[in-house]
C-alpha positions in Angstrom: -20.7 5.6 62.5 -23.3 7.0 60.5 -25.8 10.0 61.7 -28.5 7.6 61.7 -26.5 5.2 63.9 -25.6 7.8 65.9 -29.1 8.5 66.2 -30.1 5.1 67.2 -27.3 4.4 69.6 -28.1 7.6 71.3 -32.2 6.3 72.1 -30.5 2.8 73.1 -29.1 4.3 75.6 -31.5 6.9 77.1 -33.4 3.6 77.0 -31.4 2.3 79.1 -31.8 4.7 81.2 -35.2 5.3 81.1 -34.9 1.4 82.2 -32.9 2.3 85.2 -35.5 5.2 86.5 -33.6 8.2 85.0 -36.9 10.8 84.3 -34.6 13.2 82.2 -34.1 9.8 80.3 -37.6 10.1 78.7 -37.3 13.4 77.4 -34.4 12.5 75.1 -37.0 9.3 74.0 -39.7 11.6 73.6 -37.7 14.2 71.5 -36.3 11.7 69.1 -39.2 9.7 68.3 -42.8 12.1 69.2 -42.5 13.3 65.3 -42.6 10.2 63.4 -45.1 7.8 66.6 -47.6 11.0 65.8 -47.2 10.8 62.0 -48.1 7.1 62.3 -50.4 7.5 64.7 -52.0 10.2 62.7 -52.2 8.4 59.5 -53.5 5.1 61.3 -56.2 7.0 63.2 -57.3 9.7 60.9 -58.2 12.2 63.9 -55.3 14.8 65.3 -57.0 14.3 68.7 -57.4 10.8 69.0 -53.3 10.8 67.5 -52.7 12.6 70.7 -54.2 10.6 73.2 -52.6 7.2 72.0 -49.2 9.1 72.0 -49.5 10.6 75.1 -51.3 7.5 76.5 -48.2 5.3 74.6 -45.0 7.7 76.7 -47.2 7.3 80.4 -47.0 3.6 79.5 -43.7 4.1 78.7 -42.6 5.9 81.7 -44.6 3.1 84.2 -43.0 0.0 82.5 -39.9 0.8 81.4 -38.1 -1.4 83.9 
């Protein structure tokens, strides 16, 4: 398997998790996407601030619906 699909097989399953109520689950979500969700947030938006407050706003939805 390649890095990448290592990578992705890895945030499948702290999805899964994350599905199943496991809180540690959405740090590993967080660490491997918050980088590139900001970028595109940040080049969508055009403001660092307002970037922040749709990620931040886009992980508490997250966290509440992931079942």
């Amino acid at each position: 398997m390649t890095r990448r699909g290592e990578a992705r097989a890895k945030l499948e399953a702290a999805m899964r998790r994350l599905a199943a109520g496991e809180r540690g689950a959405l740090a590993e979500v967080y660490q491997a996407t918050h980088a590139k969700l900001f970028g595109i947030c940040l080049r969508i938006l055009k403001d660092r601030k307002e970037a922040e407050d749709a990620v931040q706003d886009l992980y508490v939805s997250l966290w509440r619906r992931a079942d």
